[in-house]
C-alpha positions in Angstrom: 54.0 -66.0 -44.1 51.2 -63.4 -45.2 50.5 -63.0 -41.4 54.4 -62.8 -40.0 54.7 -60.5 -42.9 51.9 -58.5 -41.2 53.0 -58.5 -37.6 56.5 -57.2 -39.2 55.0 -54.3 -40.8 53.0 -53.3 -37.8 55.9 -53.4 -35.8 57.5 -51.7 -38.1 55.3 -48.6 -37.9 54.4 -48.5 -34.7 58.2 -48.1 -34.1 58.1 -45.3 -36.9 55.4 -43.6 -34.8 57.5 -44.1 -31.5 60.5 -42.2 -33.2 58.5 -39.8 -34.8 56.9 -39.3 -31.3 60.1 -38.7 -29.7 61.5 -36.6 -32.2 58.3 -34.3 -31.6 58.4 -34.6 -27.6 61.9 -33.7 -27.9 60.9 -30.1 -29.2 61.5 -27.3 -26.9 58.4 -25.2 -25.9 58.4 -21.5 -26.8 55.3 -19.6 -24.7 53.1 -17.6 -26.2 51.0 -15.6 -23.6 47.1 -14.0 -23.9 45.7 -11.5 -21.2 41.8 -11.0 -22.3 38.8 -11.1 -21.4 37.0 -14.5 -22.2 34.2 -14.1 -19.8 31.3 -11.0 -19.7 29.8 -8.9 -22.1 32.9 -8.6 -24.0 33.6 -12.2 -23.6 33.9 -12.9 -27.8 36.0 -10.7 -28.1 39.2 -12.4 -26.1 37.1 -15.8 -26.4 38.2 -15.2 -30.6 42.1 -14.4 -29.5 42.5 -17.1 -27.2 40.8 -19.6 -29.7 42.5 -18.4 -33.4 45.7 -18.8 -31.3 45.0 -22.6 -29.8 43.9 -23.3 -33.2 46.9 -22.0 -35.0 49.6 -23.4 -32.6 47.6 -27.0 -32.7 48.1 -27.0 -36.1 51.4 -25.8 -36.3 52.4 -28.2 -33.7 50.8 -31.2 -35.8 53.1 -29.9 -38.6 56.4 -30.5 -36.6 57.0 -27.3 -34.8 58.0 -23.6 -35.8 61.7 -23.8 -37.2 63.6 -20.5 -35.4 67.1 -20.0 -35.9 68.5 -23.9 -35.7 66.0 -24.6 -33.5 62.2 -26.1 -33.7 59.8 -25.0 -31.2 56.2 -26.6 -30.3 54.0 -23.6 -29.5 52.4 -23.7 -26.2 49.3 -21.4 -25.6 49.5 -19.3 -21.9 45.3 -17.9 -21.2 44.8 -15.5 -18.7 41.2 -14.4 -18.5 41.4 -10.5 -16.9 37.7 -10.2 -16.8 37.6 -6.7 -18.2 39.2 -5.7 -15.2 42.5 -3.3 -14.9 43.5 -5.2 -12.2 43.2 -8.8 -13.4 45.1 -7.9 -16.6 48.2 -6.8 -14.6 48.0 -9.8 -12.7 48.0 -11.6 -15.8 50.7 -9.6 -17.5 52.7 -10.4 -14.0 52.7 -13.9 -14.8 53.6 -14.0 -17.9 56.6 -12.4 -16.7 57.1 -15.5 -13.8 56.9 -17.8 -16.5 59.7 -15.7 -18.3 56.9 -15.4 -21.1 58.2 -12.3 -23.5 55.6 -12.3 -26.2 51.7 -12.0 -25.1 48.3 -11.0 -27.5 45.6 -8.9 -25.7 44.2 -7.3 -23.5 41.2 -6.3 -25.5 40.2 -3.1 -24.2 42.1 0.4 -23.8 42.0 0.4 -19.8 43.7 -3.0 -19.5 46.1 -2.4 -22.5 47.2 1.0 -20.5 46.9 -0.8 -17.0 49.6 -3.8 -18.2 52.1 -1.2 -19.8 54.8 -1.0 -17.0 54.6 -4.6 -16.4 55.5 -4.9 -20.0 57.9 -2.1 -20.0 59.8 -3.4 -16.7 60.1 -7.2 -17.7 61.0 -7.4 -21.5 57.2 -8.0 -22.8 55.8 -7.2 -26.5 52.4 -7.3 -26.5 49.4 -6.9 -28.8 46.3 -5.2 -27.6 42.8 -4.7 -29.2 42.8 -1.2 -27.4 42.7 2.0 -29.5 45.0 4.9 -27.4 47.4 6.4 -29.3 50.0 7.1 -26.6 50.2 3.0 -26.2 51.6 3.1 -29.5 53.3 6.5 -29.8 57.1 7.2 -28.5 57.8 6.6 -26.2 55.9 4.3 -25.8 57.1 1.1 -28.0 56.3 -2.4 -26.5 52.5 -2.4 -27.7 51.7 -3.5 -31.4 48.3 -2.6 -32.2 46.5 -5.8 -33.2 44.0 -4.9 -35.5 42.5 -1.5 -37.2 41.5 1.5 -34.9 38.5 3.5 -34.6 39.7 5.9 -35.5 41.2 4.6 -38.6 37.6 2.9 -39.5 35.4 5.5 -38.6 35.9 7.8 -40.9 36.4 4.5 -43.8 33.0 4.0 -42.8 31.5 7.4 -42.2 33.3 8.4 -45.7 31.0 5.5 -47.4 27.7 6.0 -45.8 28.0 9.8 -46.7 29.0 8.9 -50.6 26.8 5.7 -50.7 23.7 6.3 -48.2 23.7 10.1 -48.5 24.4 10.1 -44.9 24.2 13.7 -43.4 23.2 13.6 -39.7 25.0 11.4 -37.1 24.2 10.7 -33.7 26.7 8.6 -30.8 25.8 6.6 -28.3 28.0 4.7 -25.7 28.5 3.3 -22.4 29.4 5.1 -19.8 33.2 3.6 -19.6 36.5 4.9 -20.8 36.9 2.6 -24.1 33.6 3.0 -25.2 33.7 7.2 -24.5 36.5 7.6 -26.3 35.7 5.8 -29.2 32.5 7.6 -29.0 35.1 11.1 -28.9 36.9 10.0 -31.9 34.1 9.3 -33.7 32.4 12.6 -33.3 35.4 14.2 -34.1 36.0 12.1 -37.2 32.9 12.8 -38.2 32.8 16.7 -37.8 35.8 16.5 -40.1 34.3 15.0 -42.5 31.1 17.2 -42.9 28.5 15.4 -41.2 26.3 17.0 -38.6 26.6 15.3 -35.2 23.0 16.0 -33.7 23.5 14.3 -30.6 27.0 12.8 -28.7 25.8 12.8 -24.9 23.9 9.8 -24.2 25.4 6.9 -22.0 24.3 4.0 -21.0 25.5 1.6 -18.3 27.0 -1.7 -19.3 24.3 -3.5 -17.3 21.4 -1.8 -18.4 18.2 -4.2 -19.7 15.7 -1.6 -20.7 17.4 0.9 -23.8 14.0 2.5 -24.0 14.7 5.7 -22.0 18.0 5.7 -23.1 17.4 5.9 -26.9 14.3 7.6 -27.3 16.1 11.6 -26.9 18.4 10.2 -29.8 16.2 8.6 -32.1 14.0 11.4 -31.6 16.6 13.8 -33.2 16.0 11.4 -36.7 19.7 10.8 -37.4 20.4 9.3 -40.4 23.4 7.2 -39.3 22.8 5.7 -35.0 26.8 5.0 -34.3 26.5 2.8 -31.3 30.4 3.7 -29.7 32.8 0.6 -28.7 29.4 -1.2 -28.5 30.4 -4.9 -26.9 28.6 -7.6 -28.6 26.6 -8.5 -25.8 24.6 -5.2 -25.4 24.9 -4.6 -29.5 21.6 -6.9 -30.0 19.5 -5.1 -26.9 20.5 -1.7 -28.5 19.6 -2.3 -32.2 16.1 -4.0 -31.2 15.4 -1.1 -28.9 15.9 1.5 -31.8 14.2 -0.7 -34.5 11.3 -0.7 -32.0 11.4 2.8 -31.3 10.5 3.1 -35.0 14.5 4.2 -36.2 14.3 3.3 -39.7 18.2 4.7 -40.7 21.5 3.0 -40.5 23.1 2.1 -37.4 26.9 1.0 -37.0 29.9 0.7 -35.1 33.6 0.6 -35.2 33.8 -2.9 -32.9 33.7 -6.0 -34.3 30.4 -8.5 -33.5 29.7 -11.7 -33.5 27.1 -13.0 -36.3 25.5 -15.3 -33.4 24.9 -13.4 -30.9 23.0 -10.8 -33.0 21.1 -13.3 -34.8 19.9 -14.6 -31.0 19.2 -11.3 -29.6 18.0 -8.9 -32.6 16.9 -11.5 -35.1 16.0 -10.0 -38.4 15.9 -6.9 -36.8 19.4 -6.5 -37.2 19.7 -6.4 -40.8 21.4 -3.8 -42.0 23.8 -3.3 -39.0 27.1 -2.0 -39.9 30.3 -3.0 -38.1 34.1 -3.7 -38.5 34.7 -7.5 -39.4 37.7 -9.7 -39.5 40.6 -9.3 -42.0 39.7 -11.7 -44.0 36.8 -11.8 -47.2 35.9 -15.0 -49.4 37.5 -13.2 -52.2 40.7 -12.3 -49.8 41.0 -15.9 -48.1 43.7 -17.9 -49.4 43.3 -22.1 -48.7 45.2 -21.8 -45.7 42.4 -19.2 -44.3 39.9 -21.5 -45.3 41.2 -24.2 -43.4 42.3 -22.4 -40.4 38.8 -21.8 -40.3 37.8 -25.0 -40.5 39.9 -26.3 -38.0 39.0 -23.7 -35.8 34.9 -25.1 -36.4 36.1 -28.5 -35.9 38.0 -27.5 -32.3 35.2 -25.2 -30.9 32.0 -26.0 -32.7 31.4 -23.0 -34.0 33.1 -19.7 -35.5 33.9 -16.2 -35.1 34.7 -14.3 -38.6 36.4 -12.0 -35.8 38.9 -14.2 -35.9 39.7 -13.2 -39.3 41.3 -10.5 -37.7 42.5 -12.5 -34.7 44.8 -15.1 -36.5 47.0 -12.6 -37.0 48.9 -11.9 -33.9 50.5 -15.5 -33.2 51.5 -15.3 -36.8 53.4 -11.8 -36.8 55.4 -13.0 -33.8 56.3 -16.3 -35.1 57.5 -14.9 -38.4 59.0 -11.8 -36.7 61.1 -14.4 -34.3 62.2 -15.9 -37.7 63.2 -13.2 -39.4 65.3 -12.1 -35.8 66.0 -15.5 -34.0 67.7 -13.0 -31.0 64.2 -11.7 -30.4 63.1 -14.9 -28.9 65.1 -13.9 -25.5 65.4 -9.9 -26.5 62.9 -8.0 -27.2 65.1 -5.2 -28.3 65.9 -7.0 -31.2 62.1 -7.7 -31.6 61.8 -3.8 -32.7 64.6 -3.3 -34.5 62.9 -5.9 -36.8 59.6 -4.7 -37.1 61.0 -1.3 -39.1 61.8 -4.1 -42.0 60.1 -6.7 -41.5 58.2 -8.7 -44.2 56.8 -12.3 -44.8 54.4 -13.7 -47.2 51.0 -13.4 -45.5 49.8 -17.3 -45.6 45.7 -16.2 -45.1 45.4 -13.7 -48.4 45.0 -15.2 -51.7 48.1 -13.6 -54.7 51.5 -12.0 -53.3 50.3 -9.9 -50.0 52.5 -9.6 -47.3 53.2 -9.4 -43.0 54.3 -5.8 -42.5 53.8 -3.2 -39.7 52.4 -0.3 -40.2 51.0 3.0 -38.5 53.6 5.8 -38.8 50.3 7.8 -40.1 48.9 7.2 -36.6 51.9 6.6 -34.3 55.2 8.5 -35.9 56.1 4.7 -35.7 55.7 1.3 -37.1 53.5 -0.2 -33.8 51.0 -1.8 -35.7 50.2 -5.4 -37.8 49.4 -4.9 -41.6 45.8 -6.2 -42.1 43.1 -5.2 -43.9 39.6 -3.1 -43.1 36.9 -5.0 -43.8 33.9 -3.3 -43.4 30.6 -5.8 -42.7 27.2 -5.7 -43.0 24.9 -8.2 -41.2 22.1 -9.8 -43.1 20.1 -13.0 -42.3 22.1 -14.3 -39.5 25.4 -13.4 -41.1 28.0 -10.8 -42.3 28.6 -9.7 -45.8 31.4 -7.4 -46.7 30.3 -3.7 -47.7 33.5 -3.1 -48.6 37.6 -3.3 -48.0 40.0 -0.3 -47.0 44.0 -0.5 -46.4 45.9 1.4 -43.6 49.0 2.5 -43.1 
C-alpha cells in the first residue's frame, strides 16, 4: 500500500512538472539584443552587460516569464561581440534588425554607439550605449538612452570632492590616443577649468597597446599634479598606468571617470593601487535592496566571479522590461517606446525604501534620453572598492 501510494505520488508530480513544463515552453520569446565589446582591453566592460543581462533574464525566466499586456514572454539574450570595432558594431546592430530585434543594450564606447545610429534610426531600434556624446542623445537624435552616468556628469562630482575633501588644486590628463578616451579627456579639462582647478598638463597620449608607461608619464608626473585623471582609461591598461606613476615616485591621487574592475587592478597594480579613484556601479551595501543582493549572487553562482560594474549594468534589461509594461505597444513600436519614457515610473527592485525607474537628462540632453541611476563614486583599497561617496543626476 505504502509503496503503490508512492509510485502514485511520483506520478503525480512528475505529471505536475510535465504541465508546468509545457505551460513554460509554451511562452513566446521576446529578444533582447547586446552589441559590445566582450573581448580586448575593454572586454569587462561589455563582458558585465552581456552577463547582468543573462543573469537577470535566467532568473526571470525561472520565475515564469515577464507578464506584457495579456501576454508572458521568456526573455531570450541576443550577444554580439563588436570587438571595439565601428565596423563590427554595425554588423551587429544589422542583425538585430534580421532578427526583427527592436530593443538592444550597448555598444560600450562613443565610436560604436555613433557608428550603429542609422541602423537604429532606419529599422525601429532603441538602444542603450555606455558612450558619452551628447548629440546621441540630443534632438534630433532620440533612439539612444544613455545607460549609465557620463563623464561629464561625474567629473566634475568628483573633481568638486577632491578639491573640498583632498584640497585638490592642480590637475593633470592623460589618455589614449582614440576618440572616446580624448574626449573624455576634453570634457574633463574643461570641467575642471570650470571649477577652479589648474590643469598643468592635458597633452599626453598613449597608445592602447603600449607596455612601457615610463616615457609616457614621466613629463606629467614631473609637473607634481595633485590629482593624475587617467581619461576613459579601459581596465586593462588602468593597472600598467597606476604602477607606472606609483613607481615614478607620484604620491597624489589618481582617478577616472570609467568604471574598473576590482580584479584586474588587484592582478596588475597590487597594493599599489590603493587609493585609485573611479566611477563604480549603481548600487552601495547601504543602497542594495535583497533583490540586488541576490542578483549578485546569482550572477557569482553563473560566472564564478563578479563585476560591482554590474551594479550599473543591471539596469538596462530592467528599464526596457518595465517600459514595455507600462506601453505594451512598444513591444512592436518603438514610437510608443518614447512617448513613454517622458512619464514613465516603476519601483526600482535593486535600491533599498521607495526609489524609483525614471529617465532623466533634460540638464544634459533638452530631453529625457537617459536611465535614472545613481553616481557612485569608488575608491579601491585592498583588492576591492569602497564607496567615497553617492551623487544623483538629472
Amino acid at each position: 500500500m505504502l509503496r503503490r501510494t508512492f509510485l502514485r505520488t511520483t506520478t503525480l508530480a512528475a505529471f505536475a512538472t510535465l504541465a508546468l513544463s509545457a505551460a513554460h515552453a509554451e511562452n513566446p520569446t521576446l529578444k533582447i539584443g547586446f552589441v559590445g565589446v566582450t573581448s580586448g582591453p575593454a572586454a569587462a566592460w561589455g563582458i558585465s552587460n552581456q552577463r547582468s543581462m543573462e543573469t537577470r533574464a535566467a532568473w526571470l525566466n525561472e520565475l515564469g516569464g515577464v507578464k506584457i499586456g495579456d501576454t508572458t514572454y521568456d526573455i531570450e539574450i541576443v550577444p554580439f561581440d563588436d570587438q571595439k570595432d565601428p565596423k563590427r558594431a554595425i554588423a551587429g546592430m544589422e542583425k538585430m534588425a534580421q532578427e526583427g530585434i527592436h530593443y538592444v543594450v550597448g555598444p560600450n564606447v562613443d565610436d560604436g554607439a555613433a557608428a550603429v545610429r542609422p541602423v537604429a534610426e532606419q529599422n525601429g531600434i532603441i538602444y542603450f550605449p555606455y558612450a558619452f556624446p551628447k548629440s546621441l542623445y540630443t534632438p534630433p537624435a532620440s533612439n539612444a538612452i544613455l545607460g549609465m552616468v557620463a563623464n561629464y556628469q561625474s567629473g566634475p562630482a568628483i573633481y568638486k570632492y577632491l578639491m573640498d575633501d583632498k584640497g585638490v588644486k592642480t590637475v593633470a590628463f592623460v589618455a589614449a590616443n582614440e576618440s572616446d578616451p580624448l574626449s573624455q579627456r576634453d570634457s574633463g579639462v574643461e570641467a575642471a577649468k570650470a571649477l577652479g582647478l589648474d590643469v598643468v598638463s592635458d597633452t599626453v597620449t598613449y597608445q592602447v597597446d603600449t607596455t612601457d608607461f615610463t616615457p609616457v608619464l614621466l613629463p606629467v608626473i614631473q609637473k607634481q599634479p595633485d590629482l593624475l585623471v587617467l581619461s576613459g582609461v579601459s581596465p586593462a591598461n588602468a593597472p600598467q598606468l597606476i604602477r607606472s606613476a606609483r613607481e615614478l615616485g607620484f604620491q597624489g591621487l589618481i582617478s577616472t571617470e570609467t568604471a574598473q574592475d576590482a580584479t584586474v587592478l588587484q592582478e596588475g597594480a597590487g597594493d599599489l593601487a590603493n587609493g585609485f579613484i573611479s566611477v563604480g556601479g549603481a548600487s552601495t551595501p547601504e543602497l542594495a535592496s535583497d533583490e540586488m543582493k541576490e542578483f549578485v549572487d546569482r550572477y557569482t553562482k553563473m560566472f564564478g566571479e563578479y563585476n560591482d560594474e554590474s551594479n550599473t549594468k543591471v539596469y538596462a534589461l530592467e528599464y526596457i522590461l518595465e517600459t514595455l509594461k507600462a506601453d505594451p505597444a512598444a513591444i512592436d513600436d518603438v514610437e510608443e517606446f518614447k512617448k513613454t519614457v517622458d512619464t514613465f515610473s516603476a519601483p526600482n527592485p535593486f535600491m533599498k525604501g521607495d526609489a524609483k525607474l525614471s529617465y532623466v537628462g533634460t540638464t544634459s540632453f533638452g530631453q529625457k534620453r537617459q536611465v535614472a541611476v545613481p553616481l557612485v563614486v569608488n575608491e579601491y583599497k585592498d583588492g576591492k572598492f569602497e564607496t567615497l561617496f553617492v551623487a544623483e543626476v538629472d
